[in-house]
C-alpha positions as CSV (number, residue, x, y, z in Angstrom):
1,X,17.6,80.1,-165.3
2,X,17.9,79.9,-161.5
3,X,18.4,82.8,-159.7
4,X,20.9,82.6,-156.3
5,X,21.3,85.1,-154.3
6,X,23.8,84.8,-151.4
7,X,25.7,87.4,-148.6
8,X,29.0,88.0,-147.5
9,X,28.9,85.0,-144.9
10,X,26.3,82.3,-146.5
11,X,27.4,78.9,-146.3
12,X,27.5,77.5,-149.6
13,X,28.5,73.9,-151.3
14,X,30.6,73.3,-153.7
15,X,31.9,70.9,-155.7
16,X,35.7,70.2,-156.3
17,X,37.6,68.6,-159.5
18,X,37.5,65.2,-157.7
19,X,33.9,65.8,-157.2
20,X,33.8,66.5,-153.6
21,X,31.5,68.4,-152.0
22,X,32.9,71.3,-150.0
23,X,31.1,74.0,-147.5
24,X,32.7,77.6,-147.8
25,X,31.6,80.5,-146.7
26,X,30.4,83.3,-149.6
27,X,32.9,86.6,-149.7
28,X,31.9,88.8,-152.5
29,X,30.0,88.3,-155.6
30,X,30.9,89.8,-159.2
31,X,29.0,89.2,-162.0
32,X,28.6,85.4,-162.6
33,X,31.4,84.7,-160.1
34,X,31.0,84.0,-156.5
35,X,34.2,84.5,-154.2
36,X,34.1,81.2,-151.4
37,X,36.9,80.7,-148.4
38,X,37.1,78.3,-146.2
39,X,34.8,79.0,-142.6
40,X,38.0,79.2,-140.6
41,X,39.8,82.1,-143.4
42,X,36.4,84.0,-143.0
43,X,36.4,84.0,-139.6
44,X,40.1,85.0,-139.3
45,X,40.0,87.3,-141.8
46,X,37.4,89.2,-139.7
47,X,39.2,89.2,-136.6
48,X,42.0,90.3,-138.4
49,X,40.7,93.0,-140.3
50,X,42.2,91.9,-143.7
51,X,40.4,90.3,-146.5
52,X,40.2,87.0,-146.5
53,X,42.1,84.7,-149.4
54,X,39.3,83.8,-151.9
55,X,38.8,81.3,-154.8
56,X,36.1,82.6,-157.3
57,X,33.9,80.1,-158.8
58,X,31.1,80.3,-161.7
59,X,28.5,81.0,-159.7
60,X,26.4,78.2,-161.2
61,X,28.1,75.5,-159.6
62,X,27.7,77.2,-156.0
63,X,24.5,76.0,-153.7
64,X,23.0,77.2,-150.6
65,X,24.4,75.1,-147.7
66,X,21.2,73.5,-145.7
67,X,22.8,72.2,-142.9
């Protein structure tokens, strides 16, 4: 089994029911779930002081974003 370790702020892909892939930005991570928001609600979020709005995904489907 693969090991991933990511921060509060990685880029990371994703892919979507349709199957498309999808770069969010890594918010929390809680047992085998990661927390992912959009760049823009992560950067908000911290200018804002508020947490941002999350969608948690298993965190084996999640990959670091290269580029």
């Amino acid at each position: 089994m693969e090991i991933k370790l990511f921060k509060k702020g990685d880029l990371v892909e994703v892919t979507d029911v349709n199957g498309q892939q999808l770069v969010r930005k890594a918010v929390e991570i809680s047992g085998d779930t990661i927390y992912i928001c959009t760049p823009e609600e992560f950067d908000l979020s911290l200018k804002k002081g508020k947490e941002p709005i999350c969608v948690g995904f298993k965190i084996e489907f999640v990959k670091p974003c290269h580029g």
